[in-house]
MARVEXRO-974856 format. One record per residue (C-alpha): x negated, y, z negated. Coordinates in pm, whole numbers, padded with zeros to 5 digits, always signed. Each point is the difference from the previous one (the first is absolute). Layout:
BEGIN
XYZ
...
END
This chain:
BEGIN
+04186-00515+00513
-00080-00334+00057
-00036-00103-00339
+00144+00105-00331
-00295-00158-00221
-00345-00068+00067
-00183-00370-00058
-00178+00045-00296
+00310+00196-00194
+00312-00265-00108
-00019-00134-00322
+00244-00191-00208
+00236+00283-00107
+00033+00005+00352
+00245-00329+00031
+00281+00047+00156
-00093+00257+00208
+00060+00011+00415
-00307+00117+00147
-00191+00054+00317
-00366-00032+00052
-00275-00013+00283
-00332-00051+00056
-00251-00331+00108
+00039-00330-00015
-00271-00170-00230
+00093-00360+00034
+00312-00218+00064
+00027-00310-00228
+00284-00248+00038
+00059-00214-00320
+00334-00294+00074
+00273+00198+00119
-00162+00365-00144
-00214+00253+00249
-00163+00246-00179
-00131+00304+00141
-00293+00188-00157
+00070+00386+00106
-00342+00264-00015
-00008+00361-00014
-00287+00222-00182
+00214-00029-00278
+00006-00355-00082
+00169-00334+00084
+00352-00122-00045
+00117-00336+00077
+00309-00010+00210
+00228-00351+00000
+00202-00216+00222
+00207-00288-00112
+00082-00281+00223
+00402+00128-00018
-00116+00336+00207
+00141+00080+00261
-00182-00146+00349
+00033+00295+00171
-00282+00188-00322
-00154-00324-00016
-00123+00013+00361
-00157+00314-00057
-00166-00135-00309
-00135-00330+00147
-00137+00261+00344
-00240+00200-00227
-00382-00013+00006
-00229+00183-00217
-00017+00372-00005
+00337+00014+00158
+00165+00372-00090
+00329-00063-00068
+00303+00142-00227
+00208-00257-00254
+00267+00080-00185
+00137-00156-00329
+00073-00065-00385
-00222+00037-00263
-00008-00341-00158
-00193-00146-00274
-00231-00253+00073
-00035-00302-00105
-00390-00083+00049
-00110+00310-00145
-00400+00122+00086
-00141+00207-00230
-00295+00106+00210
+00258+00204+00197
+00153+00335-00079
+00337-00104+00153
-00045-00365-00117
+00332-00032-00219
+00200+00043+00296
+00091-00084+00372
+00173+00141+00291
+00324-00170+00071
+00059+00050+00375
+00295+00111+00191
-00169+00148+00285
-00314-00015+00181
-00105+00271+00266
-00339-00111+00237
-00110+00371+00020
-00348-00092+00188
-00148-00326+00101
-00370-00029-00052
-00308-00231+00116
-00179-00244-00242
-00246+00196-00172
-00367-00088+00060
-00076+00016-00366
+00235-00101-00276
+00142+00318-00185
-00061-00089-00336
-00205+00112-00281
-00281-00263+00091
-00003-00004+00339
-00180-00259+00273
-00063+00293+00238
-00403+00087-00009
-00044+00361+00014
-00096+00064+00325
+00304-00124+00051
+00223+00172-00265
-00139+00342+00136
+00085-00053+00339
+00351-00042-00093
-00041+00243-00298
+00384+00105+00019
+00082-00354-00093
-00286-00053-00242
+00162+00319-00208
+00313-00185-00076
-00210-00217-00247
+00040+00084-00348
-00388+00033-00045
-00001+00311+00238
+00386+00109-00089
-00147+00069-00369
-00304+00173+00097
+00187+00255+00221
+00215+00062-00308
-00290+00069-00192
-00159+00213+00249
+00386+00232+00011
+00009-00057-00390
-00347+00129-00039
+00057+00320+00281
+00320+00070-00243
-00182+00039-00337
-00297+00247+00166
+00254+00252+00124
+00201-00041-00246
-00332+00071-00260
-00107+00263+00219
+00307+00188+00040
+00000+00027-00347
-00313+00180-00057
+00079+00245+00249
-00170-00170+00333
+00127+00092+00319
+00024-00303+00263
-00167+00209+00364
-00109-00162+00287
-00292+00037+00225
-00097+00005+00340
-00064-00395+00189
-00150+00184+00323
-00329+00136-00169
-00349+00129+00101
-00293-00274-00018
-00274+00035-00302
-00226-00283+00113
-00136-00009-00370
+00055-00353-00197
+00250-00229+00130
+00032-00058+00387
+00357+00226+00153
+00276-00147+00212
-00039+00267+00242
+00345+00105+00244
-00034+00162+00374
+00155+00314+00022
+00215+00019+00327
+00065+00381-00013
-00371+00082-00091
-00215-00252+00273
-00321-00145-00178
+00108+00115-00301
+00089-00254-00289
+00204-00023-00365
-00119-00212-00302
+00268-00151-00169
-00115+00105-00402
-00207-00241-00207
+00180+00194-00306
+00173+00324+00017
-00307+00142-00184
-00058+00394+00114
+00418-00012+00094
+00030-00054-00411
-00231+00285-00077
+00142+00239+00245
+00328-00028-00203
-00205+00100-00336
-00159+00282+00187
+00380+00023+00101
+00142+00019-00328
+00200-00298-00031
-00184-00095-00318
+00104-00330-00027
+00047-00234+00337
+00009-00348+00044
+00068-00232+00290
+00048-00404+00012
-00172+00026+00384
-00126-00208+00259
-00358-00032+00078
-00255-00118+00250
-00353-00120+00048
-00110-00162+00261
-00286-00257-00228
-00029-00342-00017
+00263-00183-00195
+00023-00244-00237
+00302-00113-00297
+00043+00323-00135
-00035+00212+00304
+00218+00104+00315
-00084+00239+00275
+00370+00187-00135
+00039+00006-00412
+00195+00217-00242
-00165+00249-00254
+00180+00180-00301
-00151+00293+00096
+00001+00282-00293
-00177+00352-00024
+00043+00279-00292
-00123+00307-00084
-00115+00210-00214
-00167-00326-00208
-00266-00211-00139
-00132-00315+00003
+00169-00085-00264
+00348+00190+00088
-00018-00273+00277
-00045-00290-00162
+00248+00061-00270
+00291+00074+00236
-00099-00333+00194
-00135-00224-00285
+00421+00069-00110
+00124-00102+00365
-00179-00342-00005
+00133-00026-00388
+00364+00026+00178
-00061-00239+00247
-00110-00217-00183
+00278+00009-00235
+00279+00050+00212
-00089-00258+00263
-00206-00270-00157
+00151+00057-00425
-00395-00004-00034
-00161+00294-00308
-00356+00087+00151
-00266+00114-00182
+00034+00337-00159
-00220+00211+00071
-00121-00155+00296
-00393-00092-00078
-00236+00207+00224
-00350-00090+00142
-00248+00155+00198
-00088-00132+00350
-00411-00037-00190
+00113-00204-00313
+00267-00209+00290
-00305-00095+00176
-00228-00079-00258
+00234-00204-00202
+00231-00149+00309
-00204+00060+00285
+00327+00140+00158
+00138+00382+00054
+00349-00208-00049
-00078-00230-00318
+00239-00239-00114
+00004+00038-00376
+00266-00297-00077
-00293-00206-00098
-00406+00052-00160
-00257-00187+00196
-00165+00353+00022
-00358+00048+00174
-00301+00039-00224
-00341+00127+00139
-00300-00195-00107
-00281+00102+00217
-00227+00094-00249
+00106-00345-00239
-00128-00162+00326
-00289+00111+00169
-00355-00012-00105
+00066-00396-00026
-00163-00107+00326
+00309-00065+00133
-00104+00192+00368
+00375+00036+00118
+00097+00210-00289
-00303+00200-00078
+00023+00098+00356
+00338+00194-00003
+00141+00271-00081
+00274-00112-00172
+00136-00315-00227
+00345-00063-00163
+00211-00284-00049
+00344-00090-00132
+00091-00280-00260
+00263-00248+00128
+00210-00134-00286
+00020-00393-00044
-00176-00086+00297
-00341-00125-00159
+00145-00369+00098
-00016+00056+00354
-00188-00269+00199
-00308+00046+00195
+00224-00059+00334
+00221+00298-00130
-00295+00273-00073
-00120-00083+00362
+00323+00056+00170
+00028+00330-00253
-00351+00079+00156
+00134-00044+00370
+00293+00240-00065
-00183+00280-00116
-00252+00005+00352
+00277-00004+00194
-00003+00314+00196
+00326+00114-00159
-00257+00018-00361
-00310+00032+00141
-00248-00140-00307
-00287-00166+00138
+00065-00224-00315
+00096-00107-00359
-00131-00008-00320
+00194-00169-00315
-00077-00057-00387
+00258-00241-00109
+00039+00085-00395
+00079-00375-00094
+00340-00094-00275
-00303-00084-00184
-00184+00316-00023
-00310-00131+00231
-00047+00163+00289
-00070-00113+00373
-00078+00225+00284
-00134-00038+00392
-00316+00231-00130
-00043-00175-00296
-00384-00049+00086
-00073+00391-00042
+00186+00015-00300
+00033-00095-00330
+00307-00156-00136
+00012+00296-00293
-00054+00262+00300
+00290-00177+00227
+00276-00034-00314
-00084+00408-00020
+00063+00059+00340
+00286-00191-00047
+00164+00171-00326
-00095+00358+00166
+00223-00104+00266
+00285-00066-00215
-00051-00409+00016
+00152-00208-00277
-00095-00399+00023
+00250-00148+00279
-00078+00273+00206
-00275+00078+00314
-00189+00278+00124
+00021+00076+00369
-00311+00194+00107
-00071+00198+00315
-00252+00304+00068
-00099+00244+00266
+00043+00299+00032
+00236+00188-00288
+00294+00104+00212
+00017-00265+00255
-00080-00225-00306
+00278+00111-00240
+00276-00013+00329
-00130-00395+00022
+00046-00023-00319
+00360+00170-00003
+00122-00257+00249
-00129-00317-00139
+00182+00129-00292
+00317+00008+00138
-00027-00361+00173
-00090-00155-00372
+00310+00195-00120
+00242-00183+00301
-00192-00297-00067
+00082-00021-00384
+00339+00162+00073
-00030+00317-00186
+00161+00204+00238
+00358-00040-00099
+00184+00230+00224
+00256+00056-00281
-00209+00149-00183
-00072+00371+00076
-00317+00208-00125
+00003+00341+00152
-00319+00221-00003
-00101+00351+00154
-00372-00018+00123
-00111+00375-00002
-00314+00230+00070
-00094-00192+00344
-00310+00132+00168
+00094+00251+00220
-00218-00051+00283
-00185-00334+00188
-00339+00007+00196
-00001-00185+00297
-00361-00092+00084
+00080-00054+00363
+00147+00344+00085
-00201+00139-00278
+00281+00191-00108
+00255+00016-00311
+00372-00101+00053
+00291+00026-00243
+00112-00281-00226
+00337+00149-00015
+00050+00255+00275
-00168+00357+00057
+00311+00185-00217
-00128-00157-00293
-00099+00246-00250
-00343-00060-00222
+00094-00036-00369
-00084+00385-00100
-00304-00108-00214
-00175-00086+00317
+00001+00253+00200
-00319+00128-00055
-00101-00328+00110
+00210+00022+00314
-00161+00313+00115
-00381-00150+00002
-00195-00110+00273
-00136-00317-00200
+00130-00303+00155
-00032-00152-00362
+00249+00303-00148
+00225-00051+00262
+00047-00379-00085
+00051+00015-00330
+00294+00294+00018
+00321-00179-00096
+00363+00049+00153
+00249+00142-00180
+00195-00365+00111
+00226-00285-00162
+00090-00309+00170
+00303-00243-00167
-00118-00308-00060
+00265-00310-00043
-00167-00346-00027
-00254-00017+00203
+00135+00263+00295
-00001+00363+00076
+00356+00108-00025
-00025+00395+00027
-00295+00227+00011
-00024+00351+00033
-00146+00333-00105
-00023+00369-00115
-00053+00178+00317
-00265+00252+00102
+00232+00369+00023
-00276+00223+00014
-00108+00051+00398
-00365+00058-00106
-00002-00354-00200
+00163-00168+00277
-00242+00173+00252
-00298-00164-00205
+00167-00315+00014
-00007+00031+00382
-00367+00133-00029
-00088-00327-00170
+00205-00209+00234
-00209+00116+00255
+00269+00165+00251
-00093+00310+00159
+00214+00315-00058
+00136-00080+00360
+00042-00355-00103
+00178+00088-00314
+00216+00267+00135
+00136-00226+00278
+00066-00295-00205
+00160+00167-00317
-00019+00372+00124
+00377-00010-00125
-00003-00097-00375
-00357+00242-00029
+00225+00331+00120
+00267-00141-00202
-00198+00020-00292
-00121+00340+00041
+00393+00143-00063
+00006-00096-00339
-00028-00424-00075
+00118-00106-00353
-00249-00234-00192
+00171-00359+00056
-00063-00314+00031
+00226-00352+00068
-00022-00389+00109
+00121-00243+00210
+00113-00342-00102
+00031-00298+00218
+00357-00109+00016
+00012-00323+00186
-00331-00125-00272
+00281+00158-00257
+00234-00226+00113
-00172-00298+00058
-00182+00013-00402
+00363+00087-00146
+00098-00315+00202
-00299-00228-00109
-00120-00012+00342
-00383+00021+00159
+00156+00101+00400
+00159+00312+00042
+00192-00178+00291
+00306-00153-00164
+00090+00329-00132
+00034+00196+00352
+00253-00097+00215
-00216-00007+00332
-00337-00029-00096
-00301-00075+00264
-00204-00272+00032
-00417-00027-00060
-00041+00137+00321
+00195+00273-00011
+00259-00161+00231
+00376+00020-00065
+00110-00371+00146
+00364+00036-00001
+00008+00285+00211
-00339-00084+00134
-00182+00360-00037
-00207+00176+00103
+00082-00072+00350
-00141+00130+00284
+00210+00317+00197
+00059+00027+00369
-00178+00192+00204
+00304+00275+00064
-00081+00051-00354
-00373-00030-00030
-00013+00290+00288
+00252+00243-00172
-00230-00018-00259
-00276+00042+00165
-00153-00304-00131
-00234-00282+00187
-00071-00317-00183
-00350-00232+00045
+00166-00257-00136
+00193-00262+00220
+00307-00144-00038
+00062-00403+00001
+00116+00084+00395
-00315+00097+00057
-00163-00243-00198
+00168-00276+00150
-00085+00127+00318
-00311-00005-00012
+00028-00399-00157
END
């Protein structure tokens, strides 16, 4: 071994002590006739010491180091006599007696320390540098300390850990597939799985009654903070259940996590919602309940006023703003901008400022009075000190505006404490969307989602309007603001999930050669069951008070999809490209330059 301690481990009791350690240099400092070394590992720091009475021989070796040199020292546990209390190891030193250069290394481009100059561009390019930062050494612990509690909570209740295929058949429904070229089968392709989803219910029709997986996944969408082209589920499935079976056994799992991990007591039960009552109140499928500023519909308090841009709509609701009725003129305008930016999409804003006074001032104040505008503003939920915000259109579209100008006043008046945690489950989701452009219905969820047994009767009509309003038999996990898990109880009976193709719109032939396995599956004997999936790098990244996902995987990609250390995806020679029976339009920057 090349060290008998770590960095982070000697304490005072340790005095006396000969010991060996290894790892980084952090910085050199030289102080009158002293040099004192600061030594990194993942465990900590430890200052090591040279008086000016060392030998010249280990004082050599001191002066040659540079930072991020790995080398070996050897000494005695000494107090110190500048103690630093911010450190672990701060009541002592190393005293050395020998010094071993294991590796020289090159000046970093970025300082290593917790608040670094390196941009991050930069920092991902040299991402195995960038992890030896305590910022990204502590959310990689999390991430391992997190993985621990799941199987060890799972375990306990009986859930076997199985994995599942990476080489897959492509279901071009939802999300886009990374497809993979099949050498032995020419023109032929794999999808790697957007969620081991039909694997999972193969094992219930299997028997294995209780399954779980923490599994890599992959879509190939658009990203943004909280997405990568790879993530990691906690992928469950159970049989023989209900709704409710589910959420109990995972309602206790987020209980654990949150105690074991964080020494944080959740809510208990957790509060549940349904997706209608989320959108009418938060204009969100994933509200964020850690503060009111709820929406309020007011369309018929408005219209009939001759106010033309309300009486024309379908729909009018607004939310009341706490302690903002002081904001200037210059303020509601740049409020106005923000919510027609594209991102929004209002075409404007109304406001009724409810005055400390108790008068009332509004942008429509010409169509009503100020009696009809103070009970707008008290339906709302407006005290004096506070605003209404006001948009309208229609309901839906109107409501989702609404949702996201909430959240913006909430980051604005800094309500959105990240240590503070307010789980929800969001349940009875509609099960199926219209799309007016194919002029066909697609599923919210995906087509294994059963109907919530009430509806069925509903499911089975022709009526476009039944078919809408059936509900799924779905949950989604709400923390703060994000979708952490969703899932459902699955269709089991082949005729149900036959309808649900029906409705789909896939032929027989369509349906057979897409899912043709899980439907003859299901005709040998499939156990009711049901299950979810929760997002493990979002997991990570709330427990650690974070908004990006990155920080808490080790090689994450960038915006564009593009590993830049490594620099993938990269194009493949042509040796390759013809065993695979592959030809590409695109040119390479050869090409391209050639043709400069």
């Amino acid at each position: 071994m090349y060290r008998t301690h770590t960095c982070g481990e000697l304490r005072i009791s340790d005095a006396g002590k000969t010991v060996t350690l290894a790892g980084w240099v952090q910085r050199t400092r030289k102080l009158g006739g002293m040099t004192f070394i600061d030594l990194r590992d993942r465990y900590g720091i430890t200052q090591l010491a040279l008086d000016a009475t060392a030998p010249e021989e280990l004082s050599s070796v001191a002066n040659s180091l540079g930072r991020e040199y790995v080398i070996q020292a050897t000494g005695e546990v000494i107090e110190r006599q500048s103690k630093n209390a911010k450190m672990p190891t701060g009541d002592i030193e190393i005293r050395l007696t020998k010094l071993t250069v294991l590796n020289e290394a090159q000046t970093p481009p970025f300082t290593i320390e917790d608040e670094s100059d390196g941009g991050e561009e930069l920092r991902a390019r040299y991402r195995y540098l960038d992890l030896r930062r305590n910022p990204l050494r502590k959310a990689l612990e999390l991430r391992h300390r997190l993985a621990h509690e799941v199987r060890n909570y799972l375990d306990s209740l009986g859930f076997m850990e199985i994995e599942t295929p990476y080489l897959i058949k492509s279901t071009p429904e939802g999300a886009r597939d990374f497809v993979v070229p099949s050498r032995m089968n020419p023109g032929q392709f794999y999808a790697l799985p957007q969620s081991p989803q039909t694997f999972k219910q193969l094992l219930m029709v299997a028997g294995y009654d209780r399954y779980f997986q923490i599994v890599r996944c992959f879509r190939d969408e658009d990203l943004r903070a909280d997405r990568q082209p790879e993530f990691t589920q906690i992928d469950c499935e159970m049989s023989f259940v209900e709704r409710d079976d589910v959420l109990e056994v995972f309602e206790g799992m987020m209980r654990s996590l949150f105690k074991n991990v964080l020494g944080v007591e959740i809510a208990n039960p957790i509060p549940r919602m349904s997706w209608f009552d989320a959108m009418d109140r938060y204009g969100s499928d994933k509200p964020d309940i850690r503060y009111g500023m709820t929406i309020h519909e007011l369309t018929q308090d408005v219209q009939g006023h001759g106010f033309q841009v309300f009486d024309s709509v379908e729909y009018v609701g607004a939310i009341a703003v706490e302690g903002i009725a002081d904001y200037t003129r210059k303020q509601i305008d740049e409020l106005t901008e923000w919510v027609k930016r594209p991102q929004v999409g209002a075409k404007g804003l109304v406001y009724i400022k409810y005055n400390a006074d108790g008068s009332v001032k509004s942008s429509v104040d010409k169509f009503y009075s100020p009696d009809e505008l103070k009970a707008m503003a008290e339906k709302a939920g407006a005290k004096p000190g506070d605003m209404l915000l006001i948009l309208c259109g229609p309901k839906r579209k109107t409501q989702t505006m609404l949702g996201v100008l909430r959240i913006e006043m909430g980051n604005r008046l800094g309500l959105r404490d990240p240590h503070v945690f307010a789980p929800l489950w969001v349940v009875d989701f509609p099960l199926l969307e219209w799309d007016d452009e194919t002029a066909r219905f697609y599923a919210m969820h995906h087509p294994f989602t059963a109907p919530k047994p009430e509806h069925l009767d509903l499911f089975y009509s022709d009526r476009k309007e039944d078919l809408e309003k059936v509900c799924a038999n779905a949950y989604d996990f709400v923390l703060n603001g994000t979708e952490l898990g969703g899932g459902s109880i699955r269709i089991h009976d082949a005729k149900v999930q036959q309808r649900m193709f029906e409705v789909l719109g896939f032929s027989d032939e369509d349906a057979q050669y897409k899912f043709g396995f899980i439907i003859n599956a299901f005709k040998f004997g499939a156990p009711p069951h049901g299950g979810l999936a929760f997002g493990f790098d979002r997991l990570c990244a709330l427990f650690g008070g974070q908004e990006t996902i990155r920080d808490f995987i080790a090689f994450p990609k960038n915006n564009k999809g593009r590993d830049v250390m490594i620099d993938s995806p990269s194009y493949i020679d042509q040796i390759q490209m013809d065993e695979l029976f592959l030809k590409s339009t695109a040119e390479t920057p050869e090409e391209q330059e050639k043709k400069a």
